[in-house]
mmCIF file of the N, C-alpha and C atoms, coordinates in Angstrom:
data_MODEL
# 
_entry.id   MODEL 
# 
loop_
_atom_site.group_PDB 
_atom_site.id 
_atom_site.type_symbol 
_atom_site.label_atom_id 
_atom_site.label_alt_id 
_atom_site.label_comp_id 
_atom_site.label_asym_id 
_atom_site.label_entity_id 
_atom_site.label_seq_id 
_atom_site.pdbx_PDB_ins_code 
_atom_site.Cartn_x 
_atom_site.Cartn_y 
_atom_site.Cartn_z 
_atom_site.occupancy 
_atom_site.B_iso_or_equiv 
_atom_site.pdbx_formal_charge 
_atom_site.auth_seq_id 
_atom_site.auth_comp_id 
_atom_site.auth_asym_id 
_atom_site.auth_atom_id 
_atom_site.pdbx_PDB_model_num 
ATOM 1   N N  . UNK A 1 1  ? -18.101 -4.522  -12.712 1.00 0.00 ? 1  UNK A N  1 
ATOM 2   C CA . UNK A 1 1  ? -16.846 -4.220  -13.373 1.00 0.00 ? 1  UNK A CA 1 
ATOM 3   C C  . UNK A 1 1  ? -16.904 -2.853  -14.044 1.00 0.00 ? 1  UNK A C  1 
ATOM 4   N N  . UNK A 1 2  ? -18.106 -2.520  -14.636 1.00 0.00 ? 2  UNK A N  1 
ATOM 5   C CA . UNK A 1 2  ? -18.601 -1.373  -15.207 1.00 0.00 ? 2  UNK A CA 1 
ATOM 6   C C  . UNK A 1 2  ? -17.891 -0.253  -14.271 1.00 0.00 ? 2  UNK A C  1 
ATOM 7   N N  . UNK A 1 3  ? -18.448 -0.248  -13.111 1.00 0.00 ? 3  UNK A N  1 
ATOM 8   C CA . UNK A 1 3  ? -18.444 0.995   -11.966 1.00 0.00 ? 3  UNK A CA 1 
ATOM 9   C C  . UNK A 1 3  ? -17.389 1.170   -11.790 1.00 0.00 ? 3  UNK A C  1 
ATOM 10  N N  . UNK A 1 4  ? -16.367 -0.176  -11.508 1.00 0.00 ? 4  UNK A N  1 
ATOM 11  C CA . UNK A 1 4  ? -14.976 0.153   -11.080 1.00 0.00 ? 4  UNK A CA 1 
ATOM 12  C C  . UNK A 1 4  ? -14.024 0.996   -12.097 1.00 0.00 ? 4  UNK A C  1 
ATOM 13  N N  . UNK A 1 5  ? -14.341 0.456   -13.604 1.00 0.00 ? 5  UNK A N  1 
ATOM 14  C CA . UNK A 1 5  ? -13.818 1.101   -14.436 1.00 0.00 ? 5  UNK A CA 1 
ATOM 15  C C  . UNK A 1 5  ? -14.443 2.470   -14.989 1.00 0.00 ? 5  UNK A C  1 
ATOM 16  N N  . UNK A 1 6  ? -15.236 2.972   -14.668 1.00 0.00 ? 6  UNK A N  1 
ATOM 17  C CA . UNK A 1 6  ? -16.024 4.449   -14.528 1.00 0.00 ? 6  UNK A CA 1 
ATOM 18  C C  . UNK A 1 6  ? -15.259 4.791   -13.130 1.00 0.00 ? 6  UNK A C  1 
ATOM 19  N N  . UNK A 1 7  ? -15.237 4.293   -12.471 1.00 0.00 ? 7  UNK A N  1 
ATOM 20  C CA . UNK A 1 7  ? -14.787 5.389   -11.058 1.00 0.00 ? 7  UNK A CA 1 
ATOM 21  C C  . UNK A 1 7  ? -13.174 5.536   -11.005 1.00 0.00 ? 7  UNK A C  1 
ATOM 22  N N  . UNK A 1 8  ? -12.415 4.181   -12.365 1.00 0.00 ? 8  UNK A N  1 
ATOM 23  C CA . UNK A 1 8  ? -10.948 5.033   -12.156 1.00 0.00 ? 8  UNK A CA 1 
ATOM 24  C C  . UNK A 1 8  ? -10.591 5.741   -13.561 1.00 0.00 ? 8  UNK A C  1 
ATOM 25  N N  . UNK A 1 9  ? -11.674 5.843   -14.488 1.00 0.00 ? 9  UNK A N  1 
ATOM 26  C CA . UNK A 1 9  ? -11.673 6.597   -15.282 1.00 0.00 ? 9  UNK A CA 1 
ATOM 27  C C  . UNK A 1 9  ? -11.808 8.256   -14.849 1.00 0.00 ? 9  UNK A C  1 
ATOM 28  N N  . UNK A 1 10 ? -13.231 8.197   -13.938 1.00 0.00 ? 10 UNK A N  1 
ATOM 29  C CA . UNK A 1 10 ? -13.174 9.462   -13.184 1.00 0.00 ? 10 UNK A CA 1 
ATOM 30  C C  . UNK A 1 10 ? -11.854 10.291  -12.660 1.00 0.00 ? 10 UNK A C  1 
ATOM 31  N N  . UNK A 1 11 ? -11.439 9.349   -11.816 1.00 0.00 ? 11 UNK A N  1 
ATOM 32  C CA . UNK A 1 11 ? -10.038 9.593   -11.110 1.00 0.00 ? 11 UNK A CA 1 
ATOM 33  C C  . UNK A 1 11 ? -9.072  10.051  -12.101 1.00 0.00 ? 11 UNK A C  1 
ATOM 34  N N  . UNK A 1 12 ? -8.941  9.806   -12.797 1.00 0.00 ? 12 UNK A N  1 
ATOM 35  C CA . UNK A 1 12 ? -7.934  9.965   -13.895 1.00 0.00 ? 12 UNK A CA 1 
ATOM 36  C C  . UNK A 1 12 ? -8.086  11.003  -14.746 1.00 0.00 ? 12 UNK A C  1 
ATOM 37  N N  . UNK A 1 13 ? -9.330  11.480  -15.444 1.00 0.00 ? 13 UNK A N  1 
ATOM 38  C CA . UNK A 1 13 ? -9.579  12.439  -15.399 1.00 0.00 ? 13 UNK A CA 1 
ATOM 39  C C  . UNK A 1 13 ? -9.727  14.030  -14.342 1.00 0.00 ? 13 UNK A C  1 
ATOM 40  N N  . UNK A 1 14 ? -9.755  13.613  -13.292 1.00 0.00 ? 14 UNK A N  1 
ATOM 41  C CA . UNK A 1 14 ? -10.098 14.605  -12.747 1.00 0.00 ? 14 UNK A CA 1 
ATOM 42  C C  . UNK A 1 14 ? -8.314  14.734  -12.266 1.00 0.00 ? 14 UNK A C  1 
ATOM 43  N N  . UNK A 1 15 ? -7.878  14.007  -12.346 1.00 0.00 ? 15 UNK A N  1 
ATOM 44  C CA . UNK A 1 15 ? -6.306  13.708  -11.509 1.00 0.00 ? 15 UNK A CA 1 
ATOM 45  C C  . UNK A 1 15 ? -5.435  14.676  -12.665 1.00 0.00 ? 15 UNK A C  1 
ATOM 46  N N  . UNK A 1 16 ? -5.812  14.053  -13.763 1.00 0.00 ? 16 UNK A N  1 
ATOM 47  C CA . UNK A 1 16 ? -5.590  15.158  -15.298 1.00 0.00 ? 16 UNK A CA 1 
ATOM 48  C C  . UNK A 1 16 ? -5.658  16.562  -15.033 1.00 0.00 ? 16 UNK A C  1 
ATOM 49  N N  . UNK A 1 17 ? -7.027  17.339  -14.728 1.00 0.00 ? 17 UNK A N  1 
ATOM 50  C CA . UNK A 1 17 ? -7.472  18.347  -14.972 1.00 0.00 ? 17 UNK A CA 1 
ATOM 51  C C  . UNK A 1 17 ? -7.098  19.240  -13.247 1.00 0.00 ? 17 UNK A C  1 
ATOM 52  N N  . UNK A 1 18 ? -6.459  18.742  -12.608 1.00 0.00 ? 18 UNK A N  1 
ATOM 53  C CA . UNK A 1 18 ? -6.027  19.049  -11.267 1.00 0.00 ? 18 UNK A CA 1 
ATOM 54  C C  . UNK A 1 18 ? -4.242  19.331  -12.106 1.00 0.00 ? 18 UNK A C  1 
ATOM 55  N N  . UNK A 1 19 ? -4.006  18.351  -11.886 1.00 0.00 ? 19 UNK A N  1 
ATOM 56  C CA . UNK A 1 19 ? -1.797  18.443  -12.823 1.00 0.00 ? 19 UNK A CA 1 
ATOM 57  C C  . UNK A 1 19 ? -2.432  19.726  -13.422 1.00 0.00 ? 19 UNK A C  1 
ATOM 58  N N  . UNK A 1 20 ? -3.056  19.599  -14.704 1.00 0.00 ? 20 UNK A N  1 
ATOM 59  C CA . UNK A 1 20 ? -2.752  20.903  -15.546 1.00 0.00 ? 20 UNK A CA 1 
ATOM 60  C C  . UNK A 1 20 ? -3.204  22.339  -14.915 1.00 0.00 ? 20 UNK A C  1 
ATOM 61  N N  . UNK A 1 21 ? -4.022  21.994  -14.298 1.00 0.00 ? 21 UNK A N  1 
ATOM 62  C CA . UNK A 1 21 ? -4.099  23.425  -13.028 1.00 0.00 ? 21 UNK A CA 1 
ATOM 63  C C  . UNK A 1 21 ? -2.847  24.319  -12.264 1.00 0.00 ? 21 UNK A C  1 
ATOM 64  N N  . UNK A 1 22 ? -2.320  22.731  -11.346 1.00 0.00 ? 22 UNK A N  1 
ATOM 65  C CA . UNK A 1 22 ? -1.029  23.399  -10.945 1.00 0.00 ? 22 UNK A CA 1 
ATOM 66  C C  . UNK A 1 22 ? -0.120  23.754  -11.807 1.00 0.00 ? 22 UNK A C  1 
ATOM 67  N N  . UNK A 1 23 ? 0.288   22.757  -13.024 1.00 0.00 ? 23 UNK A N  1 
ATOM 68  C CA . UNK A 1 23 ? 1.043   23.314  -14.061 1.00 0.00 ? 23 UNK A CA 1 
ATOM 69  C C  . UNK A 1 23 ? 0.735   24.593  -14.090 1.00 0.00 ? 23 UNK A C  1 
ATOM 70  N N  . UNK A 1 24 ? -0.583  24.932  -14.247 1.00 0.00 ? 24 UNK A N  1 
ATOM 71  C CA . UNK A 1 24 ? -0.642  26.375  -14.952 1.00 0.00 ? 24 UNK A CA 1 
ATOM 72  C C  . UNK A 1 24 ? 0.192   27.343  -14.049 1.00 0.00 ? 24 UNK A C  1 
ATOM 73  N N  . UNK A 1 25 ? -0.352  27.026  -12.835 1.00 0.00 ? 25 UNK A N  1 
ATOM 74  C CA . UNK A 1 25 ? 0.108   27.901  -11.848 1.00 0.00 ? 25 UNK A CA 1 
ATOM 75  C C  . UNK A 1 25 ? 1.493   27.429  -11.784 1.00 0.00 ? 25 UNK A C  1 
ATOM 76  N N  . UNK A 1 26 ? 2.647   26.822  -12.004 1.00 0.00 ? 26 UNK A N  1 
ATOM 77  C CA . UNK A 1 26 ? 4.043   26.811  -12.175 1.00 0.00 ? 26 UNK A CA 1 
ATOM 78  C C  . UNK A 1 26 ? 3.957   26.112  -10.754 1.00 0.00 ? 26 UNK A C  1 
ATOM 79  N N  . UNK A 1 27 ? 3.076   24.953  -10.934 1.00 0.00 ? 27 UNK A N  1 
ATOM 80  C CA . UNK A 1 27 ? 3.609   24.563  -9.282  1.00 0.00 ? 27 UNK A CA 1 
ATOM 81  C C  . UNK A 1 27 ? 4.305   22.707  -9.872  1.00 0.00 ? 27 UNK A C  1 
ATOM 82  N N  . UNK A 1 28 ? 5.204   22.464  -9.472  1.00 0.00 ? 28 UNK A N  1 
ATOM 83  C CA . UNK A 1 28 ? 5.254   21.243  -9.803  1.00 0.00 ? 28 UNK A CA 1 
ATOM 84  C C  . UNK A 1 28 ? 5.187   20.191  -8.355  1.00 0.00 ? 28 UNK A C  1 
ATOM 85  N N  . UNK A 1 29 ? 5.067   18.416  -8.137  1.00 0.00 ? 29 UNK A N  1 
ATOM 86  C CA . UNK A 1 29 ? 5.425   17.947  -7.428  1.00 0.00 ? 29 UNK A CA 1 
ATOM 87  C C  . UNK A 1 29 ? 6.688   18.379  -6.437  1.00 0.00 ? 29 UNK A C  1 
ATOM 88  N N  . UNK A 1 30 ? 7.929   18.003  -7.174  1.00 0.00 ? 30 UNK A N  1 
ATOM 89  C CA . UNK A 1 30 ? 8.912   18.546  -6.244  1.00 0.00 ? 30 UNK A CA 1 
ATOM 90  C C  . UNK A 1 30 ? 8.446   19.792  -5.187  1.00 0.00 ? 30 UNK A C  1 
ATOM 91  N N  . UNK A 1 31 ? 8.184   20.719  -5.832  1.00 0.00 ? 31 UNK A N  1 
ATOM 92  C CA . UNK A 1 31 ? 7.960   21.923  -4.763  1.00 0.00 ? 31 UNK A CA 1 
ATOM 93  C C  . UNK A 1 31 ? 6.701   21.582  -3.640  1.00 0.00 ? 31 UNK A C  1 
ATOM 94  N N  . UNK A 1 32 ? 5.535   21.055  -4.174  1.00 0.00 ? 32 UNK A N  1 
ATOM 95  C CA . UNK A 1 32 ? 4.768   20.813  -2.874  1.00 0.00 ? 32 UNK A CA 1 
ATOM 96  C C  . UNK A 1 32 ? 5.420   19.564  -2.214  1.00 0.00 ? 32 UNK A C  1 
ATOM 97  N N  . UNK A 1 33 ? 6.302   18.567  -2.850  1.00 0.00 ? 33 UNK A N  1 
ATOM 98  C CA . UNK A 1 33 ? 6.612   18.214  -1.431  1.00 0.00 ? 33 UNK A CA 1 
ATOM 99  C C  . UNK A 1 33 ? 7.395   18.816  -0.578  1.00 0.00 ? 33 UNK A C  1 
ATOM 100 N N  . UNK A 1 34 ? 8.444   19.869  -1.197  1.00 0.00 ? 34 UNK A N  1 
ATOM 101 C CA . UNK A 1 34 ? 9.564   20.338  -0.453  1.00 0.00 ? 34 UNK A CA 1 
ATOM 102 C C  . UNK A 1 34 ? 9.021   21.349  0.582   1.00 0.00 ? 34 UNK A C  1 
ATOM 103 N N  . UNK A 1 35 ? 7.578   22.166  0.005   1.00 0.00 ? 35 UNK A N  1 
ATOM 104 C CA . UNK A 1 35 ? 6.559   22.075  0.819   1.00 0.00 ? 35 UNK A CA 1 
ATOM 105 C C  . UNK A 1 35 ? 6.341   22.183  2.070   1.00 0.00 ? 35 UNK A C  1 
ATOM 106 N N  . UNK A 1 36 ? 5.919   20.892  2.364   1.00 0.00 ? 36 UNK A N  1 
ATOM 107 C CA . UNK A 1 36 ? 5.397   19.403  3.167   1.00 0.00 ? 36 UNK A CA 1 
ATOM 108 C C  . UNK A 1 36 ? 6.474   19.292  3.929   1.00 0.00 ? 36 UNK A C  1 
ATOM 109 N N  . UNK A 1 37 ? 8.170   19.377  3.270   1.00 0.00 ? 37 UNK A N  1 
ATOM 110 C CA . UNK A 1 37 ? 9.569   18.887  3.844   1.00 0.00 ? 37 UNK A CA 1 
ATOM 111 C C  . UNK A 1 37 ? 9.907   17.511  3.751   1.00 0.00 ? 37 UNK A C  1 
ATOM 112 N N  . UNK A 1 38 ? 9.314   16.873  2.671   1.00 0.00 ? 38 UNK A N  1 
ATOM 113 C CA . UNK A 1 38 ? 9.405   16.151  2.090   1.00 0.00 ? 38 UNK A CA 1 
ATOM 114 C C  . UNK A 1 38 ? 10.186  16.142  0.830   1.00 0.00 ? 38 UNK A C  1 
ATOM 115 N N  . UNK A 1 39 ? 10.951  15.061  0.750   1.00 0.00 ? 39 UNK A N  1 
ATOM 116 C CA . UNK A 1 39 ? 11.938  14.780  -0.729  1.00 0.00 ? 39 UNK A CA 1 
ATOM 117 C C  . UNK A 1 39 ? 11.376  13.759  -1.384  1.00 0.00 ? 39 UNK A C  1 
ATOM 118 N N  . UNK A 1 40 ? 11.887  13.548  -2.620  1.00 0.00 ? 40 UNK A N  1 
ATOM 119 C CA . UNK A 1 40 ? 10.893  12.668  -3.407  1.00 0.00 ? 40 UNK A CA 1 
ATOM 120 C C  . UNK A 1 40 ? 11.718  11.181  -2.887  1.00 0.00 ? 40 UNK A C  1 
ATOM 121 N N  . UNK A 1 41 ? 13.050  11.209  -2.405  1.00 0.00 ? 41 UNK A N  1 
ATOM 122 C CA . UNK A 1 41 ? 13.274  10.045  -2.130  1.00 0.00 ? 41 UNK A CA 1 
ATOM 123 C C  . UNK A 1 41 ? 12.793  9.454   -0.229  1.00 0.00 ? 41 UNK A C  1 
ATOM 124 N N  . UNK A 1 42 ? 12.407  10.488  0.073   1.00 0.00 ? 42 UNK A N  1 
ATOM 125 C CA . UNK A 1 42 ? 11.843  10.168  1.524   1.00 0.00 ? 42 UNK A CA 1 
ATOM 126 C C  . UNK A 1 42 ? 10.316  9.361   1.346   1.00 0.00 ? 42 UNK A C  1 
ATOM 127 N N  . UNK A 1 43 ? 9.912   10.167  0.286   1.00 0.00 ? 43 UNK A N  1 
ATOM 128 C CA . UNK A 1 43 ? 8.714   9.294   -0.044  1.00 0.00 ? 43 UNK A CA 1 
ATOM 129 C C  . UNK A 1 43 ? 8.575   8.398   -0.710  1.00 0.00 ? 43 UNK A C  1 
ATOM 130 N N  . UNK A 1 44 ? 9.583   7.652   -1.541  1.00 0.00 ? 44 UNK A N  1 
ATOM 131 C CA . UNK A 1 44 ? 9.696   6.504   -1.980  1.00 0.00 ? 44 UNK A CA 1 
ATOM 132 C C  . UNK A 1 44 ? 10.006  5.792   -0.856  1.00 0.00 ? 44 UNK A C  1 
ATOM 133 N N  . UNK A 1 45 ? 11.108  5.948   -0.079  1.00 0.00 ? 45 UNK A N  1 
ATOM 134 C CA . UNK A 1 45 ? 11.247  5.350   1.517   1.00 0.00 ? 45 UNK A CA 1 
ATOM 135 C C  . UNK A 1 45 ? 9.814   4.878   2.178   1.00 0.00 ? 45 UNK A C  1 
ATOM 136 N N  . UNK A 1 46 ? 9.217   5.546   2.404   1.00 0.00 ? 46 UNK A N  1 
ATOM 137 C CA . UNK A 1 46 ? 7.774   5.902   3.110   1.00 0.00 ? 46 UNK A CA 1 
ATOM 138 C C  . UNK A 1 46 ? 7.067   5.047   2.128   1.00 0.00 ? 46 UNK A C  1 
ATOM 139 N N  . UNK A 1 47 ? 6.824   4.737   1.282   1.00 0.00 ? 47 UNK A N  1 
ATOM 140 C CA . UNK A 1 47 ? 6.310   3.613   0.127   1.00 0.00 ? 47 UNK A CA 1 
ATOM 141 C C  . UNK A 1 47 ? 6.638   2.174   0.382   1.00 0.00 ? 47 UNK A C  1 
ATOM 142 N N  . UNK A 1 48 ? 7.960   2.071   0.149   1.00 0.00 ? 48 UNK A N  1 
ATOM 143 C CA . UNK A 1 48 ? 8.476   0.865   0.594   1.00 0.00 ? 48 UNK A CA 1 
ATOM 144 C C  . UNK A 1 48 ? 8.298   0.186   1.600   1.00 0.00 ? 48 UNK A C  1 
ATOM 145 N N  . UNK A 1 49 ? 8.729   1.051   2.969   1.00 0.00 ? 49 UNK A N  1 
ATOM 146 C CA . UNK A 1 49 ? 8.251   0.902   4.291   1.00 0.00 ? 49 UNK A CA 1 
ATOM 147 C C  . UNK A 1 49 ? 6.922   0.389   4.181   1.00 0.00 ? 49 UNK A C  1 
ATOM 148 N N  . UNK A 1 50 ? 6.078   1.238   3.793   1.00 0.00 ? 50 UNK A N  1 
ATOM 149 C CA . UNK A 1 50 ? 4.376   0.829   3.789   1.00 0.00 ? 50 UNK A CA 1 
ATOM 150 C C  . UNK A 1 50 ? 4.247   -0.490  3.376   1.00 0.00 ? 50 UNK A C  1 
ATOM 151 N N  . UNK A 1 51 ? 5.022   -0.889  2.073   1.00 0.00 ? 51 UNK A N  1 
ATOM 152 C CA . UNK A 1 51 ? 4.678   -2.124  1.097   1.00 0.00 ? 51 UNK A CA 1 
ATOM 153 C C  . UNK A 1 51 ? 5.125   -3.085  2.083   1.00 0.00 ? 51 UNK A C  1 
ATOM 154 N N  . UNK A 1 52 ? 6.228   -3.473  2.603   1.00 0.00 ? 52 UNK A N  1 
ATOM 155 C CA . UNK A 1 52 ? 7.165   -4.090  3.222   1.00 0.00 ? 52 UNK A CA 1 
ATOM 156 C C  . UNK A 1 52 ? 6.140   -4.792  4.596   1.00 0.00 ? 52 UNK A C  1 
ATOM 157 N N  . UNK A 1 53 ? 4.920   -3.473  5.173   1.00 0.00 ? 53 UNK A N  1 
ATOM 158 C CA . UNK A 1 53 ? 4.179   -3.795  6.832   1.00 0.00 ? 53 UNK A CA 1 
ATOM 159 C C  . UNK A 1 53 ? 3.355   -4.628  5.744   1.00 0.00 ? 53 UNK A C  1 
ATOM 160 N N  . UNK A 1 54 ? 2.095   -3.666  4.508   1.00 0.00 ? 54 UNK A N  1 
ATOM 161 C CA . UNK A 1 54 ? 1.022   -4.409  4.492   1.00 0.00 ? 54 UNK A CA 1 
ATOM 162 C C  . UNK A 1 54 ? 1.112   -5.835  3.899   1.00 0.00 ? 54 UNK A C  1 
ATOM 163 N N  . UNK A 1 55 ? 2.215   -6.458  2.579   1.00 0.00 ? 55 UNK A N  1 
ATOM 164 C CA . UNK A 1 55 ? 2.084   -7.635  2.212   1.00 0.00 ? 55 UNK A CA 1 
ATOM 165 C C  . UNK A 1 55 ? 1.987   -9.002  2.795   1.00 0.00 ? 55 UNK A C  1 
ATOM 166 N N  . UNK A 1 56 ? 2.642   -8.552  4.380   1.00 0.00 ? 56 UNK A N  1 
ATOM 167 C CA . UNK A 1 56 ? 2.243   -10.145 4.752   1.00 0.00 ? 56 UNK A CA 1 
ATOM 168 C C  . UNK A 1 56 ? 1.727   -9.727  5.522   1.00 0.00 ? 56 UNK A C  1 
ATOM 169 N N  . UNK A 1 57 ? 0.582   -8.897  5.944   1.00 0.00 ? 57 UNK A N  1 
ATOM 170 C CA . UNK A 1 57 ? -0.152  -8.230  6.753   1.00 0.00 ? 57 UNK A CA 1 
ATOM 171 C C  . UNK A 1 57 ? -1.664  -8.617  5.508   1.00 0.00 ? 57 UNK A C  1 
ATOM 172 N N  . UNK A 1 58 ? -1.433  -8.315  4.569   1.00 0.00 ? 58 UNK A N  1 
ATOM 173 C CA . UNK A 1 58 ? -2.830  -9.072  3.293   1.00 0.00 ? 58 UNK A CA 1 
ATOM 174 C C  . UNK A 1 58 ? -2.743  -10.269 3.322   1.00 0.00 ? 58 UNK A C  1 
ATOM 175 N N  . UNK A 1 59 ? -1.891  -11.305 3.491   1.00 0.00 ? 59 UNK A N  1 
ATOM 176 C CA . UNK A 1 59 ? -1.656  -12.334 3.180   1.00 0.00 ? 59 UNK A CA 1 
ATOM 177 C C  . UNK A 1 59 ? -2.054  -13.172 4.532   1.00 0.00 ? 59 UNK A C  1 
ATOM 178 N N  . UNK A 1 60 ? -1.671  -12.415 5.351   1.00 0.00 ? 60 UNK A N  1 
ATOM 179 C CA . UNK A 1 60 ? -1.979  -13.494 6.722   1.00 0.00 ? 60 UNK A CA 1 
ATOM 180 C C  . UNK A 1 60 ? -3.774  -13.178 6.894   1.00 0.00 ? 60 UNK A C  1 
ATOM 181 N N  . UNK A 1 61 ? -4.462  -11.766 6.582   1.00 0.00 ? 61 UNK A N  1 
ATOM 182 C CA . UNK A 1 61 ? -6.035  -11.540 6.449   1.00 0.00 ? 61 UNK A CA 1 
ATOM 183 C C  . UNK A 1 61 ? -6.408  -12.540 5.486   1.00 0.00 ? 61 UNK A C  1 
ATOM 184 N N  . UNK A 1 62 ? -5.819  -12.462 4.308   1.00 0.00 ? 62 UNK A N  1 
ATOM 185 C CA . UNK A 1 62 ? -6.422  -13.371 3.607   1.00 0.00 ? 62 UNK A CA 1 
ATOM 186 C C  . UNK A 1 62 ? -6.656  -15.008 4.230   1.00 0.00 ? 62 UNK A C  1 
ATOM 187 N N  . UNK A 1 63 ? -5.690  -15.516 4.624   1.00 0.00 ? 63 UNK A N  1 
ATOM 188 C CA . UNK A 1 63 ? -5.643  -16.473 5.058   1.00 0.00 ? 63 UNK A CA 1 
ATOM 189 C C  . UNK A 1 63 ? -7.052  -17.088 5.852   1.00 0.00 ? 63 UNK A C  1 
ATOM 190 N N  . UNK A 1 64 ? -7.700  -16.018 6.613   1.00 0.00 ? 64 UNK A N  1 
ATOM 191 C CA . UNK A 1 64 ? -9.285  -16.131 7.179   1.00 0.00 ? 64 UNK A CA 1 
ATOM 192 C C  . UNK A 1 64 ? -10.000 -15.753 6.635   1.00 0.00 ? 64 UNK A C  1 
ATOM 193 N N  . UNK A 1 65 ? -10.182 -14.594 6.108   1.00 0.00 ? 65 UNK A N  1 
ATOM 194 C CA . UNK A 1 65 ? -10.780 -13.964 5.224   1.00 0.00 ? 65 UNK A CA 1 
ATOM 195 C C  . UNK A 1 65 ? -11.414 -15.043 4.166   1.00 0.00 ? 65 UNK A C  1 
ATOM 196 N N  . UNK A 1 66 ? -10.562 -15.238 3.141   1.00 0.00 ? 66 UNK A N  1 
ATOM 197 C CA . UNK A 1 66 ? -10.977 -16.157 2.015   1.00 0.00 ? 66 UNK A CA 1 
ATOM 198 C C  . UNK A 1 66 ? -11.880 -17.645 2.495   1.00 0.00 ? 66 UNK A C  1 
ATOM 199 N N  . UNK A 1 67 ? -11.538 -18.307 3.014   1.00 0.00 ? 67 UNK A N  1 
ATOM 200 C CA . UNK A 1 67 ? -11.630 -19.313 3.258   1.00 0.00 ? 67 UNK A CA 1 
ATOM 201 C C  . UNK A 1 67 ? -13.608 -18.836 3.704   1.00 0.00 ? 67 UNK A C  1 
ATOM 202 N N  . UNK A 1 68 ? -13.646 -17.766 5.344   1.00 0.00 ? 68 UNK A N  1 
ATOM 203 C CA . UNK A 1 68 ? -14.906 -17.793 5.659   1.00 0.00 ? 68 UNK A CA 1 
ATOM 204 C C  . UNK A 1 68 ? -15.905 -17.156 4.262   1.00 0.00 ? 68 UNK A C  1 
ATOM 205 N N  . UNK A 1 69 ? -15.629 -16.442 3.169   1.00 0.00 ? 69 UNK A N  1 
ATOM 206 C CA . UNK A 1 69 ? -15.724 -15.969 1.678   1.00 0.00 ? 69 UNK A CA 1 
ATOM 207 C C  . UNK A 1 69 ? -16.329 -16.847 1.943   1.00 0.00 ? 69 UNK A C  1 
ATOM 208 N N  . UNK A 1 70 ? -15.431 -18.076 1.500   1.00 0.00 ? 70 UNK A N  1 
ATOM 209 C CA . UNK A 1 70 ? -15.556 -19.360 0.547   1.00 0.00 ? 70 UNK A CA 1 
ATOM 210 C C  . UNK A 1 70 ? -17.042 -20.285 1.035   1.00 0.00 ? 70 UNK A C  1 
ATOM 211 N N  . UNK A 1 71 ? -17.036 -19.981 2.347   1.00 0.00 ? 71 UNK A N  1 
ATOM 212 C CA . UNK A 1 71 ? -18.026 -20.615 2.837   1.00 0.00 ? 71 UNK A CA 1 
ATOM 213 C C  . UNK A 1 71 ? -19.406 -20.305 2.860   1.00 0.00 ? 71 UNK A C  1 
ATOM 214 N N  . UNK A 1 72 ? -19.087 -18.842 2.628   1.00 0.00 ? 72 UNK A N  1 
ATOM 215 C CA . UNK A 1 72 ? -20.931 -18.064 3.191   1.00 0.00 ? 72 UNK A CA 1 
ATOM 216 C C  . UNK A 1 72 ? -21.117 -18.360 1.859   1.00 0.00 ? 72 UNK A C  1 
ATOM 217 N N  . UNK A 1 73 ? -20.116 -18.064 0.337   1.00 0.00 ? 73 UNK A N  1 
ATOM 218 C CA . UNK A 1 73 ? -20.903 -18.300 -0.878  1.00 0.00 ? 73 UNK A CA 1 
ATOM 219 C C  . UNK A 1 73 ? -21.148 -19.179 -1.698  1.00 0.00 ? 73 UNK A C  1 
ATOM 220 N N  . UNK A 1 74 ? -20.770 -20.329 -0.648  1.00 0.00 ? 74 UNK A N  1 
ATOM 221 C CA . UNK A 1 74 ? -21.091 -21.550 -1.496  1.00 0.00 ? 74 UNK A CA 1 
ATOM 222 C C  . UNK A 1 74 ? -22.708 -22.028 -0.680  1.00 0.00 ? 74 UNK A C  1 
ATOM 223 N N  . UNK A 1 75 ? -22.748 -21.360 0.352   1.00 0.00 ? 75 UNK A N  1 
ATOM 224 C CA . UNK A 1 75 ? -23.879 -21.709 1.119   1.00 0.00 ? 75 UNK A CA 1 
ATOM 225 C C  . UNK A 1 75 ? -25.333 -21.020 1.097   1.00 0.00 ? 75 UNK A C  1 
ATOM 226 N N  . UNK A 1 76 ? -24.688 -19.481 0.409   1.00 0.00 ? 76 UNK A N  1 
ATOM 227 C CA . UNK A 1 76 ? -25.778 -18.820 -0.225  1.00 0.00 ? 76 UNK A CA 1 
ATOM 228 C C  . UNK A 1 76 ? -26.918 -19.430 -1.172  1.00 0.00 ? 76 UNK A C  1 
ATOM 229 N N  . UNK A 1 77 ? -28.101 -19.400 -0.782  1.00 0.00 ? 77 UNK A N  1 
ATOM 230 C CA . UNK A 1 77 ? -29.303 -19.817 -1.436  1.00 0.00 ? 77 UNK A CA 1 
ATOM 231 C C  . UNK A 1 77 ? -28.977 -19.560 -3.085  1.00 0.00 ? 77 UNK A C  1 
ATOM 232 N N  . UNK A 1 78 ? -29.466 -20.396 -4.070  1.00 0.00 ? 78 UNK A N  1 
ATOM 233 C CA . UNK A 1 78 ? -29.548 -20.277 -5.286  1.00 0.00 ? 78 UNK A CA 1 
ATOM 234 C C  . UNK A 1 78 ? -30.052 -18.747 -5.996  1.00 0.00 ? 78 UNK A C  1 
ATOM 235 N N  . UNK A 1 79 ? -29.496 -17.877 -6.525  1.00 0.00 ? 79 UNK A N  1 
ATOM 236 C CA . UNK A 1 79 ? -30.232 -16.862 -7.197  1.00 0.00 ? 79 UNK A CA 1 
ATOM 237 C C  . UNK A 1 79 ? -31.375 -17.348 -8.040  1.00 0.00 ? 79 UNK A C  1 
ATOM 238 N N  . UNK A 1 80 ? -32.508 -16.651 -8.093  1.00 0.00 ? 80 UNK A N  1 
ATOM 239 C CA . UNK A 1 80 ? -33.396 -16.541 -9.149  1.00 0.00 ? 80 UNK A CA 1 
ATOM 240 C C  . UNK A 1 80 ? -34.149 -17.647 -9.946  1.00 0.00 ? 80 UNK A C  1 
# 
């Protein structure tokens, strides 16, 4: 739990010190996407879309997934 929360602390920091960079340089979001040719509502589109394939696309993995989980670690030898 340690690592995960060190590695999105990292992220966040460094995600920090990247923004205030471009800030400096007067660059904001909008402009690199317009960029790209991208709008900020094309990419909320493009979000949605995404959310919309993977949720029952996780849900139907899970469905095998968990279950064979369930099995290797209940079958795993005793620790220590």
């Amino acid at each position: 739990m340690f690592r995960l929360m060190s590695g999105i602390f990292k992220i966040a920091v460094v995600s920090l010190l990247t923004g205030a960079a471009l800030s400096a340089l007067d660059l904001s979001a909008a402009d690199i996407l317009l960029d790209l040719g991208l709008t900020p509502e094309r990419v909320l589109s493009l979000l949605e879309t995404g959310t919309r394939w993977a949720i029952p696309n996780l849900v139907l993995g899970s469905l095998v997934i968990v279950p064979i989980w369930l099995v290797v670690y209940l079958l795993r030898p005793p620790r220590g």
